[in-house]
PDB file of N, CA, C and O in Angstrom:
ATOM      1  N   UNK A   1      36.828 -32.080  15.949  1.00  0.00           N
ATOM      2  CA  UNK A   1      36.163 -32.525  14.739  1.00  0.00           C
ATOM      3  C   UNK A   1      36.013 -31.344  13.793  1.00  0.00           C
ATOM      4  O   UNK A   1      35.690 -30.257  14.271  1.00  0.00           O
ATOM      5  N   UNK A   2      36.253 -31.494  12.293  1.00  0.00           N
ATOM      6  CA  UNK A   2      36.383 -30.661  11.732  1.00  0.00           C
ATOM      7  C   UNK A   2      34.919 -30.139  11.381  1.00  0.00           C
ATOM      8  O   UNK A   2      33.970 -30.922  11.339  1.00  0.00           O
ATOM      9  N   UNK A   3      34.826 -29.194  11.209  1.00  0.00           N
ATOM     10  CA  UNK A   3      33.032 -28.635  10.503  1.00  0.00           C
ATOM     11  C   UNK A   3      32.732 -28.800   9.250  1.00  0.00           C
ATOM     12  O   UNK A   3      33.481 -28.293   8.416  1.00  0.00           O
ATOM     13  N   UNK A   4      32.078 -29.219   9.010  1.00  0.00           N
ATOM     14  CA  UNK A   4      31.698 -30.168   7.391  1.00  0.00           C
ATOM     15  C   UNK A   4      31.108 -28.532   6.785  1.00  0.00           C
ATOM     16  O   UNK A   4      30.473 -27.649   7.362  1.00  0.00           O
ATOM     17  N   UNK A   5      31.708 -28.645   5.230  1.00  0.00           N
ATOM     18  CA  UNK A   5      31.215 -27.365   4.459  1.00  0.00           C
ATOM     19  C   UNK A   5      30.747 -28.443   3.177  1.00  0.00           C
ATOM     20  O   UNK A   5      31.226 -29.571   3.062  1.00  0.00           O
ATOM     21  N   UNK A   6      30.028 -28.035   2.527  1.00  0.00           N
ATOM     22  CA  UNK A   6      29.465 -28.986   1.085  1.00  0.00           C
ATOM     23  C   UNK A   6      30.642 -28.130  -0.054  1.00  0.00           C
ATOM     24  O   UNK A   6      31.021 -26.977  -0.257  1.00  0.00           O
ATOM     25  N   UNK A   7      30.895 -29.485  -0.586  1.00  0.00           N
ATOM     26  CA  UNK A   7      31.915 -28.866  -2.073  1.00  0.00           C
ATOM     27  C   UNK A   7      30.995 -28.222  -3.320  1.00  0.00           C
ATOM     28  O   UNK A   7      29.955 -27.570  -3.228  1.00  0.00           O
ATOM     29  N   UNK A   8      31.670 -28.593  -4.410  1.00  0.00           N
ATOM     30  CA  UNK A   8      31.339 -27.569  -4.947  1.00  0.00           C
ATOM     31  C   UNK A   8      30.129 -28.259  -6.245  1.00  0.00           C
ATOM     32  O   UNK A   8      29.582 -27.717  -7.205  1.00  0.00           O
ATOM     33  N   UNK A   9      30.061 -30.084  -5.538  1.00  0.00           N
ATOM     34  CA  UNK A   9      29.655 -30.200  -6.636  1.00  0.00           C
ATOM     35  C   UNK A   9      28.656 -31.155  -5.228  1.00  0.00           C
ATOM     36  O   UNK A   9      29.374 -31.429  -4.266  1.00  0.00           O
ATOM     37  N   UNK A  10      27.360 -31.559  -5.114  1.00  0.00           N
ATOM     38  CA  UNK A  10      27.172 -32.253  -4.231  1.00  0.00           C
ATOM     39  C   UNK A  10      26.519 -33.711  -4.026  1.00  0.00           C
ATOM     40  O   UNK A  10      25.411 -34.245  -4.055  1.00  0.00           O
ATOM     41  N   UNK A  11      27.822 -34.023  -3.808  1.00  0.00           N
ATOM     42  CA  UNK A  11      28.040 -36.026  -4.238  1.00  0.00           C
ATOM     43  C   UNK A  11      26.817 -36.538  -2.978  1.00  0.00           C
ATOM     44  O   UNK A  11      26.449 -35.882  -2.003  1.00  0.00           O
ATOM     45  N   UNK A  12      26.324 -38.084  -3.453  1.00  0.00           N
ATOM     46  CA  UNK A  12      26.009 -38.840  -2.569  1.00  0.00           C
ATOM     47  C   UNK A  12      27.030 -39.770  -2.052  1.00  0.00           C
ATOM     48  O   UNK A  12      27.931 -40.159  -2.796  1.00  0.00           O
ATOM     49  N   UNK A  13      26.937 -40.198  -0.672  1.00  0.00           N
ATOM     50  CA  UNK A  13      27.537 -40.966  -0.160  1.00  0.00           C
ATOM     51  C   UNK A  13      27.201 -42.685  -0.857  1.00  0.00           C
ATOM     52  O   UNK A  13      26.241 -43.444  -0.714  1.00  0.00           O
ATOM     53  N   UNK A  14      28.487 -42.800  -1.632  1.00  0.00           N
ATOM     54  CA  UNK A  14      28.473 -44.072  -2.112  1.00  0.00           C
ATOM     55  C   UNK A  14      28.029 -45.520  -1.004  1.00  0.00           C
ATOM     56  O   UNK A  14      27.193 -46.405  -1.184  1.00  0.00           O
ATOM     57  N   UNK A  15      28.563 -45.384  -0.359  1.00  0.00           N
ATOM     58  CA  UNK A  15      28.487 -46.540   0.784  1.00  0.00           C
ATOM     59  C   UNK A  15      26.537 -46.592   1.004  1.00  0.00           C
ATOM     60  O   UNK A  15      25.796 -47.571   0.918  1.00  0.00           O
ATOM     61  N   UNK A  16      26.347 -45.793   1.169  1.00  0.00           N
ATOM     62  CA  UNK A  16      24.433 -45.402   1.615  1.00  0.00           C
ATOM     63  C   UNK A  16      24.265 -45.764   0.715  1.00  0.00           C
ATOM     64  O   UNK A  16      23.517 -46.736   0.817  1.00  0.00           O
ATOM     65  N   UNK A  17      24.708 -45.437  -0.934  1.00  0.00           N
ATOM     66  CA  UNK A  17      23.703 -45.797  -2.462  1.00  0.00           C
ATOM     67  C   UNK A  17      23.727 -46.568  -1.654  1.00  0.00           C
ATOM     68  O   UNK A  17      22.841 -46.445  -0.808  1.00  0.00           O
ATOM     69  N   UNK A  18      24.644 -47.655  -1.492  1.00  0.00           N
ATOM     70  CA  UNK A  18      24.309 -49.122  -1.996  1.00  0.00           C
ATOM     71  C   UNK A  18      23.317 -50.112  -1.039  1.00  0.00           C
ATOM     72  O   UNK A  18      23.025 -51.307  -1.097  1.00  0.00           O
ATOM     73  N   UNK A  19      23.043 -49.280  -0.357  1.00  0.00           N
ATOM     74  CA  UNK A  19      22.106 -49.589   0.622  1.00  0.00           C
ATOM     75  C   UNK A  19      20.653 -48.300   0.390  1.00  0.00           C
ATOM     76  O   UNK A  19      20.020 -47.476   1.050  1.00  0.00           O
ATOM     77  N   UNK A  20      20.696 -48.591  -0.336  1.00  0.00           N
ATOM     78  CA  UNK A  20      19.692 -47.545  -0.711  1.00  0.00           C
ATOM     79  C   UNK A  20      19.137 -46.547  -0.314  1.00  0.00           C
ATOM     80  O   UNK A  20      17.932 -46.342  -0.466  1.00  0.00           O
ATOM     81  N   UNK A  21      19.875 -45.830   0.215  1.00  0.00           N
ATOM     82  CA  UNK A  21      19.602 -44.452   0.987  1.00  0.00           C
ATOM     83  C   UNK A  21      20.195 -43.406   0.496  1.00  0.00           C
ATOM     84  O   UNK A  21      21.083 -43.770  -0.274  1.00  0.00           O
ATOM     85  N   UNK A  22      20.117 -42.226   0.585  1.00  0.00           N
ATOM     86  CA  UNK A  22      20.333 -41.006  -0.242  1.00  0.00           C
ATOM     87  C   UNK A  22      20.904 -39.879   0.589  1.00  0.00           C
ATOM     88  O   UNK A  22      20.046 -39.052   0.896  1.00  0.00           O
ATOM     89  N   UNK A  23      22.056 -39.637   1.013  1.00  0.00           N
ATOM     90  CA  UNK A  23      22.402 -38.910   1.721  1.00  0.00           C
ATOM     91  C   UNK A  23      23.459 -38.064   1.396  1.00  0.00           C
ATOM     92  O   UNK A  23      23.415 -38.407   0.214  1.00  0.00           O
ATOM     93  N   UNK A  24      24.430 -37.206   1.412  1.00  0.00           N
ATOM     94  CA  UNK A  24      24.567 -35.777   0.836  1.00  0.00           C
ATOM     95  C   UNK A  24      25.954 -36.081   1.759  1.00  0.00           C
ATOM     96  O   UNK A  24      26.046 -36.321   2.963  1.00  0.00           O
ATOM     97  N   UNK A  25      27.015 -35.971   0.691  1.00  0.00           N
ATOM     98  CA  UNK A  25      28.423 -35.633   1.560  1.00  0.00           C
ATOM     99  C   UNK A  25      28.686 -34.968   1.650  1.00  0.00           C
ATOM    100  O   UNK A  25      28.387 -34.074   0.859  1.00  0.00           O
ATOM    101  N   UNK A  26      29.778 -34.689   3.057  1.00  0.00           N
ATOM    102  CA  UNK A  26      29.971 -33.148   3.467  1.00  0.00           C
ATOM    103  C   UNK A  26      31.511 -32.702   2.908  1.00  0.00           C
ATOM    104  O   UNK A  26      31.846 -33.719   2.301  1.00  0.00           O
ATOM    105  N   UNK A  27      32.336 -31.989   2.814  1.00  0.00           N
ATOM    106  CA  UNK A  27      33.639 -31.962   2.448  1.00  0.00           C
ATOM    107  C   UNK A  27      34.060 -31.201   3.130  1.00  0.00           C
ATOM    108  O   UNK A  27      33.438 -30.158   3.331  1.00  0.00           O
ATOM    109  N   UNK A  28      35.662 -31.532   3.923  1.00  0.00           N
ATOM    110  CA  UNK A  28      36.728 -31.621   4.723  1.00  0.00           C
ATOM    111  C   UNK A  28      37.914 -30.652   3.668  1.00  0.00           C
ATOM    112  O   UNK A  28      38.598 -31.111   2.753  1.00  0.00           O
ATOM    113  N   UNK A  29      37.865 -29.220   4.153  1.00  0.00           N
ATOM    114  CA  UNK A  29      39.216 -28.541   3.109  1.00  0.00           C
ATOM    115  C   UNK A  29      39.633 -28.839   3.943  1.00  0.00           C
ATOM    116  O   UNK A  29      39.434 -30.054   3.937  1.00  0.00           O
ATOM    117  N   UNK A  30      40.316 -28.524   5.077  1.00  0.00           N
ATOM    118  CA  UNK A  30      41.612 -29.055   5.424  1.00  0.00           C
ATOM    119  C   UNK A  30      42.499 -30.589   5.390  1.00  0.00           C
ATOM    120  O   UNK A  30      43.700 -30.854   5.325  1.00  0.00           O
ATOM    121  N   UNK A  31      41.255 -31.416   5.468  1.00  0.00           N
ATOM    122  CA  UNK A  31      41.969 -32.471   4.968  1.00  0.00           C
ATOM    123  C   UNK A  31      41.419 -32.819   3.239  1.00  0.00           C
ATOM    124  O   UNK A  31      41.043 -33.956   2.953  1.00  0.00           O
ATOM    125  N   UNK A  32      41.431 -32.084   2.552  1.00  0.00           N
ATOM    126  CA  UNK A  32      40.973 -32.330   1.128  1.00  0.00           C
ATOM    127  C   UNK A  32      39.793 -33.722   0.434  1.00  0.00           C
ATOM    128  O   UNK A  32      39.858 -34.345  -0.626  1.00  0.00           O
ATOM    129  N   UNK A  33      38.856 -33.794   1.508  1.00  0.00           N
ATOM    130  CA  UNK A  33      38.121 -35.481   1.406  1.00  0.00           C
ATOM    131  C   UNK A  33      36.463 -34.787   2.285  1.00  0.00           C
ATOM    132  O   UNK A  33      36.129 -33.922   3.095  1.00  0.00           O
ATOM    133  N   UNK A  34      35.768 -36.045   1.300  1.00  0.00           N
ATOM    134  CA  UNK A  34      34.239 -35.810   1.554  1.00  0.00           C
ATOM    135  C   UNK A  34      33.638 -37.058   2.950  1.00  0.00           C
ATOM    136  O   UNK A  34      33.686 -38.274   2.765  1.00  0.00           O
ATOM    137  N   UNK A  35      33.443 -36.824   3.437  1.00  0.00           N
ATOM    138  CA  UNK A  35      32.552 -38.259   4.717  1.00  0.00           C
ATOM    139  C   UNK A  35      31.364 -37.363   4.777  1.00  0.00           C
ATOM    140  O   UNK A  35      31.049 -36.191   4.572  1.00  0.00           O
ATOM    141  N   UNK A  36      30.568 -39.179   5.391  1.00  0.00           N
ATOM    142  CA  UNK A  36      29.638 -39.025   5.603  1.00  0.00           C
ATOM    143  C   UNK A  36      29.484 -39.113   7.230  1.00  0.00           C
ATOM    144  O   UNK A  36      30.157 -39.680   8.091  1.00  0.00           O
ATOM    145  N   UNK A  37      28.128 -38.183   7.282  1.00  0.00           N
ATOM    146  CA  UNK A  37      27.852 -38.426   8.962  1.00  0.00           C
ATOM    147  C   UNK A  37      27.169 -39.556   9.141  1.00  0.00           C
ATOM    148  O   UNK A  37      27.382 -40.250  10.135  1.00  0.00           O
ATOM    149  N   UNK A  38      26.421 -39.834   8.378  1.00  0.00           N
ATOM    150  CA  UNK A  38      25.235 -41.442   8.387  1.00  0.00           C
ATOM    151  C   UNK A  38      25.759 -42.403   8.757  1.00  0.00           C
ATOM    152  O   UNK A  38      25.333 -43.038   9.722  1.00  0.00           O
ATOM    153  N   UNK A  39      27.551 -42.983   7.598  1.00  0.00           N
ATOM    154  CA  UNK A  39      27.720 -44.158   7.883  1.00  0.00           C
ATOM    155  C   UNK A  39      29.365 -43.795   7.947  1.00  0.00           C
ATOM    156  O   UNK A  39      30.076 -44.742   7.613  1.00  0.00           O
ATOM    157  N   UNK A  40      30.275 -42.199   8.440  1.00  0.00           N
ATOM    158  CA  UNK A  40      31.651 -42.379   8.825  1.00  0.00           C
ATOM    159  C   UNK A  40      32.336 -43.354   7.537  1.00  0.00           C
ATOM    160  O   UNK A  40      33.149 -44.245   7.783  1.00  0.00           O
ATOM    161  N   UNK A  41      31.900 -43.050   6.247  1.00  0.00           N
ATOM    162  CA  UNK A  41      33.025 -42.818   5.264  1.00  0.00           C
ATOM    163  C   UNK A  41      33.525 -41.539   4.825  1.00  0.00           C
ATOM    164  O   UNK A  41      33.196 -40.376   5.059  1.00  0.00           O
ATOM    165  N   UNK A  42      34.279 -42.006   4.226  1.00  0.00           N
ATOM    166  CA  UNK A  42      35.371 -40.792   3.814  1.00  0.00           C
ATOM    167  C   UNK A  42      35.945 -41.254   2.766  1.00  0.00           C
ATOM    168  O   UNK A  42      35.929 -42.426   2.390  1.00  0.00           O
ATOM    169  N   UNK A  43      36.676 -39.996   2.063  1.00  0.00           N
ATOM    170  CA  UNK A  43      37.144 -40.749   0.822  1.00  0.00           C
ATOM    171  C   UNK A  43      37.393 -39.539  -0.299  1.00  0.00           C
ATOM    172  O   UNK A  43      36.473 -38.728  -0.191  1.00  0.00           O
ATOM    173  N   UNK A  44      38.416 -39.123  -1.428  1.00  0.00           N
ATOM    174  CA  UNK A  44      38.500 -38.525  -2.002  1.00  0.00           C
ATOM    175  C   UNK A  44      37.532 -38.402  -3.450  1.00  0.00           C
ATOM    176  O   UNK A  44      37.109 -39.508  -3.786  1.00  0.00           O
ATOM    177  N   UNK A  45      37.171 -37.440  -4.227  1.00  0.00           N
ATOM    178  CA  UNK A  45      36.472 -37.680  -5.540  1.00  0.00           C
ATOM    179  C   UNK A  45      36.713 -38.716  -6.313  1.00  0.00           C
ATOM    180  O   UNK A  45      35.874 -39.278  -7.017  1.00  0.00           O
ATOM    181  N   UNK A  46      37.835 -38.995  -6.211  1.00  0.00           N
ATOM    182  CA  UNK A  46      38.264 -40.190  -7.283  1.00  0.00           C
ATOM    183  C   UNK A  46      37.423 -41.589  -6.660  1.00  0.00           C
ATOM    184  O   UNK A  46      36.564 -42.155  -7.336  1.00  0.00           O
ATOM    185  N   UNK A  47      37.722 -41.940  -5.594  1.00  0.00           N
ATOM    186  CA  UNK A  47      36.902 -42.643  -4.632  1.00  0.00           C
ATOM    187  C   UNK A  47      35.258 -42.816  -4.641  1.00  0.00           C
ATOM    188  O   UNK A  47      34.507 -43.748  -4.354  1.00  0.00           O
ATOM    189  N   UNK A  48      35.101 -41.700  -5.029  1.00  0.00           N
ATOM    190  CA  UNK A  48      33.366 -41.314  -4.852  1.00  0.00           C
ATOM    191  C   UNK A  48      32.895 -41.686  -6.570  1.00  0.00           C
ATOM    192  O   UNK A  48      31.802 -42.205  -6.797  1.00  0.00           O
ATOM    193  N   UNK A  49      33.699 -41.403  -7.494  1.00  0.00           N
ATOM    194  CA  UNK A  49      33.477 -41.441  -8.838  1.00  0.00           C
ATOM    195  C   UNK A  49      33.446 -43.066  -8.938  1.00  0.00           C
ATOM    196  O   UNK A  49      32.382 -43.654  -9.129  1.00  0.00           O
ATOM    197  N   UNK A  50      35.291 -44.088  -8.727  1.00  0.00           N
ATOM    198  CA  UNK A  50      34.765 -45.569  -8.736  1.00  0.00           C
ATOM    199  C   UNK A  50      33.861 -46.002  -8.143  1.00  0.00           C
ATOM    200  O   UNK A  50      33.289 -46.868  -8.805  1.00  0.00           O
ATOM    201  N   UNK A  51      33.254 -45.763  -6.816  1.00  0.00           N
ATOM    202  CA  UNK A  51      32.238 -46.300  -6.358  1.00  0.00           C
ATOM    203  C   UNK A  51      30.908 -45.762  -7.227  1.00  0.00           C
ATOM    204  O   UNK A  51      29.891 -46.426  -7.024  1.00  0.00           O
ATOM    205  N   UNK A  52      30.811 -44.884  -7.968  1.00  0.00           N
ATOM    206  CA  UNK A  52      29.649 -44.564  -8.261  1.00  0.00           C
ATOM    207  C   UNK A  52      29.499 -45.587  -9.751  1.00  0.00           C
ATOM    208  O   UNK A  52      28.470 -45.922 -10.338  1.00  0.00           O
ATOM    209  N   UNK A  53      31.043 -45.933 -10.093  1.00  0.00           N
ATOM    210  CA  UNK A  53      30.430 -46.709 -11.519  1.00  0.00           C
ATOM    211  C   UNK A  53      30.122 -47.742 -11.241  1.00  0.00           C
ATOM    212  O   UNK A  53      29.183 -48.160 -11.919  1.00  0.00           O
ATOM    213  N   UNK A  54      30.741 -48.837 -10.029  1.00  0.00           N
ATOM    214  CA  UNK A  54      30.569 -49.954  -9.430  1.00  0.00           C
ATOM    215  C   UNK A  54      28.669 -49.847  -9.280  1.00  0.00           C
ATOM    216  O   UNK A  54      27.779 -50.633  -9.604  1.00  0.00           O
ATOM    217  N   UNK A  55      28.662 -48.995  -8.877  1.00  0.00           N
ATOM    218  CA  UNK A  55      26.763 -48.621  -8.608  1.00  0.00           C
ATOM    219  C   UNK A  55      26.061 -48.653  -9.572  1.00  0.00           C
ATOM    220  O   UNK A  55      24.923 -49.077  -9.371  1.00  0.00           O
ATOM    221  N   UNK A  56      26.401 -48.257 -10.904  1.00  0.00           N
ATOM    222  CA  UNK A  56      25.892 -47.860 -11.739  1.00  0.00           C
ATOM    223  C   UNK A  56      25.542 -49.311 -12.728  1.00  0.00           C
ATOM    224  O   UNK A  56      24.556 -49.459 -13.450  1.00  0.00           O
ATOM    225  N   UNK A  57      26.637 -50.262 -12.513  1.00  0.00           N
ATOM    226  CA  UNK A  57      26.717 -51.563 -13.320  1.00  0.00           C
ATOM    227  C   UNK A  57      25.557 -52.312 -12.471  1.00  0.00           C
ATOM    228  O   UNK A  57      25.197 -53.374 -12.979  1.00  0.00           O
ATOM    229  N   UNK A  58      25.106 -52.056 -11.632  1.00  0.00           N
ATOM    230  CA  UNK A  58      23.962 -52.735 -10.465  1.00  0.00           C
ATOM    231  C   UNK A  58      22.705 -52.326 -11.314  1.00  0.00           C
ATOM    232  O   UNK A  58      21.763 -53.118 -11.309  1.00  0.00           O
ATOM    233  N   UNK A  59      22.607 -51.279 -11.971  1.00  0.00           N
ATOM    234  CA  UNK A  59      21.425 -50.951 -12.457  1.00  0.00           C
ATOM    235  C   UNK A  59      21.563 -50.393 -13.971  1.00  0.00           C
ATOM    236  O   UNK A  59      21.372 -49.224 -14.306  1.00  0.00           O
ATOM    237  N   UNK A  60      21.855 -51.242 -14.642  1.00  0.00           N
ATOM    238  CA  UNK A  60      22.001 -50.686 -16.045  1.00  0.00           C
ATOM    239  C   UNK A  60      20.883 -50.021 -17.138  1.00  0.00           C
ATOM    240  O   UNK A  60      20.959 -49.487 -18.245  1.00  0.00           O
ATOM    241  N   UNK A  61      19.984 -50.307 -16.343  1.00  0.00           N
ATOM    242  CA  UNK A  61      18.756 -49.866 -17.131  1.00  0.00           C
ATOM    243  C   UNK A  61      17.909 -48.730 -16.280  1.00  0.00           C
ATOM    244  O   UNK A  61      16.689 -48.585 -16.361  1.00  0.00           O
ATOM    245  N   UNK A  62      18.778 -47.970 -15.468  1.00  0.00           N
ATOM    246  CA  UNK A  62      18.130 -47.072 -14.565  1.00  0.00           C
ATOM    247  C   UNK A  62      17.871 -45.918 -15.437  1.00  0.00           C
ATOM    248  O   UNK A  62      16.938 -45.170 -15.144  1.00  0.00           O
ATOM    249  N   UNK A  63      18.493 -45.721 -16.335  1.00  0.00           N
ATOM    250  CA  UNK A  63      18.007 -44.120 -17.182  1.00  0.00           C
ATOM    251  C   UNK A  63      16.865 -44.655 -18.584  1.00  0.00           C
ATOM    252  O   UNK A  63      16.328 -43.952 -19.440  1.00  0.00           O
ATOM    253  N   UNK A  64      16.814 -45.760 -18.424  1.00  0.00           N
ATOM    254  CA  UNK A  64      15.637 -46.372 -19.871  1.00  0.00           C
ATOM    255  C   UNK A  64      14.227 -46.068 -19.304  1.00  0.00           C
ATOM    256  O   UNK A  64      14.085 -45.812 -18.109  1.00  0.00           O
ATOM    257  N   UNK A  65      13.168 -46.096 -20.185  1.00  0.00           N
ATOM    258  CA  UNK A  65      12.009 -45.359 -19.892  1.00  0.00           C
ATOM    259  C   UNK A  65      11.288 -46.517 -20.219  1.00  0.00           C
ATOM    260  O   UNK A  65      11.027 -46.681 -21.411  1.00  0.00           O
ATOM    261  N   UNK A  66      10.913 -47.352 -19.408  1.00  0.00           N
ATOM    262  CA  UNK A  66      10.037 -48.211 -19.579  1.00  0.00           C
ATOM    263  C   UNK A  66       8.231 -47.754 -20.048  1.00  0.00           C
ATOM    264  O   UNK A  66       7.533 -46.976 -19.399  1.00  0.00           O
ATOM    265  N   UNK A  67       7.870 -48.381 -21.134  1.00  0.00           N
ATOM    266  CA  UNK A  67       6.367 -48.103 -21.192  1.00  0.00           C
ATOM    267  C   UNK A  67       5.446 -49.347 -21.013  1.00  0.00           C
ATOM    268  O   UNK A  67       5.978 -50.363 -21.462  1.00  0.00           O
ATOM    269  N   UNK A  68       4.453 -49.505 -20.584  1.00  0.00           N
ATOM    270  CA  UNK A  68       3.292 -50.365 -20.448  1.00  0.00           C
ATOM    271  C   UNK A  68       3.805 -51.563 -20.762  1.00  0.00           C
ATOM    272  O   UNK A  68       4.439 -52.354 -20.064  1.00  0.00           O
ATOM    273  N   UNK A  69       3.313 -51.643 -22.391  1.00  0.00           N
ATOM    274  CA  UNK A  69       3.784 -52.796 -22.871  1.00  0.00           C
ATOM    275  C   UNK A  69       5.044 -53.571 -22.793  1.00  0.00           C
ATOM    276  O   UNK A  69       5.036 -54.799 -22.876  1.00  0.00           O
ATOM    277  N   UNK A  70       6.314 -52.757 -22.605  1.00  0.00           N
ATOM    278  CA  UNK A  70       7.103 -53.460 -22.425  1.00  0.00           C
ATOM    279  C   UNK A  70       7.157 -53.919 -21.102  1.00  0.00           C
ATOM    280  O   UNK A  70       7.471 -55.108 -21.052  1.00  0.00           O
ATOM    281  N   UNK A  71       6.932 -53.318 -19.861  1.00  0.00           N
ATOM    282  CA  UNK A  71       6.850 -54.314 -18.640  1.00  0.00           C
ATOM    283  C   UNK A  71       5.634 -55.484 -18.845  1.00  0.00           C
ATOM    284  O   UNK A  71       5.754 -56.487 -18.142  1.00  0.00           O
ATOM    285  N   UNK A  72       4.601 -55.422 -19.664  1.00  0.00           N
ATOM    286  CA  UNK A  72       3.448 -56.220 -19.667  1.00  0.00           C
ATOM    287  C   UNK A  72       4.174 -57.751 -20.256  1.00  0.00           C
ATOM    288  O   UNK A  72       4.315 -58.856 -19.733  1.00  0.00           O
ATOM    289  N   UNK A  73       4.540 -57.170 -21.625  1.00  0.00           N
ATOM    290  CA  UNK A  73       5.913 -58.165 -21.961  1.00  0.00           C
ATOM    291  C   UNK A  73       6.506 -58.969 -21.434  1.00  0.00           C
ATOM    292  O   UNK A  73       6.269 -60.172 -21.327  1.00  0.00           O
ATOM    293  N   UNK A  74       7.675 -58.111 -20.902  1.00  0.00           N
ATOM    294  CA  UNK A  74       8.308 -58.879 -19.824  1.00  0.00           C
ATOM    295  C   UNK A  74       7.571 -59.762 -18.449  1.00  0.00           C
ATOM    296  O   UNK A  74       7.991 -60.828 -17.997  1.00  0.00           O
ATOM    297  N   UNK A  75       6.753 -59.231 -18.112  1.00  0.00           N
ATOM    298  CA  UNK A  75       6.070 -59.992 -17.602  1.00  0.00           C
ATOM    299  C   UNK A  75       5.420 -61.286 -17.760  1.00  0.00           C
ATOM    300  O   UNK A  75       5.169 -62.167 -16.939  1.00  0.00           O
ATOM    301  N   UNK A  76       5.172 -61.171 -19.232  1.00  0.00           N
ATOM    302  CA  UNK A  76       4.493 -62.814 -19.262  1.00  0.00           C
ATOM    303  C   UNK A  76       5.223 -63.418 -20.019  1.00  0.00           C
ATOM    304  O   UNK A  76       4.825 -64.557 -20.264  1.00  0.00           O
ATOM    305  N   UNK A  77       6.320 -63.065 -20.590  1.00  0.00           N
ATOM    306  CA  UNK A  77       7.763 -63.582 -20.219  1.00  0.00           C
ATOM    307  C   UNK A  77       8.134 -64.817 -18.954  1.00  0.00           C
ATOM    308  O   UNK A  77       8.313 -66.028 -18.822  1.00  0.00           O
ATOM    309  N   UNK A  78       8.101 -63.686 -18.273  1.00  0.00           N
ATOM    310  CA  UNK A  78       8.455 -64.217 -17.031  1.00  0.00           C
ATOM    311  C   UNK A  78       7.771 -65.486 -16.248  1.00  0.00           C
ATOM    312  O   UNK A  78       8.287 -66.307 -15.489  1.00  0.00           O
ATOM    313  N   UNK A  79       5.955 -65.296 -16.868  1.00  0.00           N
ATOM    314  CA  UNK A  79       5.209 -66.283 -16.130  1.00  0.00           C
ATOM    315  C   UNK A  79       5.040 -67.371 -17.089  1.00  0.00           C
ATOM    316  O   UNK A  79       4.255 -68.265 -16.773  1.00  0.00           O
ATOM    317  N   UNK A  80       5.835 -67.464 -18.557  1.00  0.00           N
ATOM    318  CA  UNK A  80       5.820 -68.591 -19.502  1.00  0.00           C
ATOM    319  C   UNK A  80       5.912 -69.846 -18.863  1.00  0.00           C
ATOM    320  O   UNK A  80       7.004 -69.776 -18.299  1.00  0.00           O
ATOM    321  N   UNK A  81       5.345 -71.141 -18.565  1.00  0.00           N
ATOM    322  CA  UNK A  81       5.441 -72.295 -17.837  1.00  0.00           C
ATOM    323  C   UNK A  81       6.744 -72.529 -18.657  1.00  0.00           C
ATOM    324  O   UNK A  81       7.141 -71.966 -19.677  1.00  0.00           O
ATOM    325  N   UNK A  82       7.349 -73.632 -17.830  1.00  0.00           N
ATOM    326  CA  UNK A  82       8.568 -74.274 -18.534  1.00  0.00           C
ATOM    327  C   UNK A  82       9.811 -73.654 -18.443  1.00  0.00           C
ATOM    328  O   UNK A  82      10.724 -74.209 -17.831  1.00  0.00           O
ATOM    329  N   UNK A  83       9.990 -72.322 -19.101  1.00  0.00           N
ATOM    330  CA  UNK A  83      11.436 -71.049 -18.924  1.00  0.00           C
ATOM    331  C   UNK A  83      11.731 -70.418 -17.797  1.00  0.00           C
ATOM    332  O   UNK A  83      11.121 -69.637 -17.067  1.00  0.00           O
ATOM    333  N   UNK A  84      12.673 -70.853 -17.794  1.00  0.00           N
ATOM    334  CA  UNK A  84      12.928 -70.063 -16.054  1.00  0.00           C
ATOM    335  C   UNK A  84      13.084 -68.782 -16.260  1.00  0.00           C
ATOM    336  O   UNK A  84      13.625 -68.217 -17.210  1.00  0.00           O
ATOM    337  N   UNK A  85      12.298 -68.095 -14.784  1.00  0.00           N
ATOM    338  CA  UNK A  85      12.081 -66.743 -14.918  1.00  0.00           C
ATOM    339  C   UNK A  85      13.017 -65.797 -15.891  1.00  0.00           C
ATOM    340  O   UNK A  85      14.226 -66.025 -15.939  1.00  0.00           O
ATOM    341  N   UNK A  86      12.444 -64.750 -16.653  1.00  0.00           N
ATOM    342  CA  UNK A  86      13.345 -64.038 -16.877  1.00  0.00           C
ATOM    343  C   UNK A  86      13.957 -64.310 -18.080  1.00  0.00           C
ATOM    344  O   UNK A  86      14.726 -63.508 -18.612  1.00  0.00           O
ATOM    345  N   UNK A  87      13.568 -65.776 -18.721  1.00  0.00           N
ATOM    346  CA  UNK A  87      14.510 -66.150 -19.837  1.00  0.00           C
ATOM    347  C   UNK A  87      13.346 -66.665 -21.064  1.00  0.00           C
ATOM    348  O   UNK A  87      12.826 -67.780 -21.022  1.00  0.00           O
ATOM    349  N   UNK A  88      13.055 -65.664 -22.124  1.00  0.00           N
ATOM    350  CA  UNK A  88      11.518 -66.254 -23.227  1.00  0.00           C
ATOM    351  C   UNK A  88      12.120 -67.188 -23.994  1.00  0.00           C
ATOM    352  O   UNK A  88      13.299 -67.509 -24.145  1.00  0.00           O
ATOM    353  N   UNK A  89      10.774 -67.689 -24.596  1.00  0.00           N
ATOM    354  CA  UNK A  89      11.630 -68.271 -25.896  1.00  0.00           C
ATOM    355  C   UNK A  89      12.349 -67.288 -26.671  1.00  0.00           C
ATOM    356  O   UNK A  89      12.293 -66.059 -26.689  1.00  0.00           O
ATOM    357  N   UNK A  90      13.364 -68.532 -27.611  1.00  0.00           N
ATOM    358  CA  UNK A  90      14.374 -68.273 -28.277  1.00  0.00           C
ATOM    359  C   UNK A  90      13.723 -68.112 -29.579  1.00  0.00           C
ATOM    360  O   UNK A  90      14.392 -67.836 -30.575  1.00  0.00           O
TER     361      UNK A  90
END
């Protein structure tokens, strides 16, 4: 088994995002590819980059800064009788 060294830039293991865990890939020079020990993927940067946009479309509003009012908002939004969740009047 080869000895895991960290590259140069240090990726999460895509497969874990998506299960929501946070874990740190190791990188393979001799075979030019990053795996994980957690969940035994592997996979080149290019690999690690599509999976990370696939991730990223899951949460489109992860870098917006929600304040008070607007979750308060949305919230009674949400508990309007009649509109199904999630959808206010027009």
């Amino acid at each position: 088994m080869a000895q895991g060294k960290t590259g140069k830039i240090n990726y999460r293991c895509p497969m874990c995002l998506f299960r929501t865990i946070d874990y740190d890939l190791l990188y393979d020079r001799d075979a030019d590819q990053f795996y994980c020990r957690r969940c035994n993927w592997e996979g080149n940067e290019m690999a690690i980059l599509s999976l990370y946009r696939v991730y990223k479309q899951q949460y489109p509003d992860m870098l917006k800064r929600w304040t008070v009012e607007e979750i308060l908002a949305k919230n009674e939004e949400a508990d309007t009788p009649g509109t199904p969740a999630g959808k206010g009047p027009s």
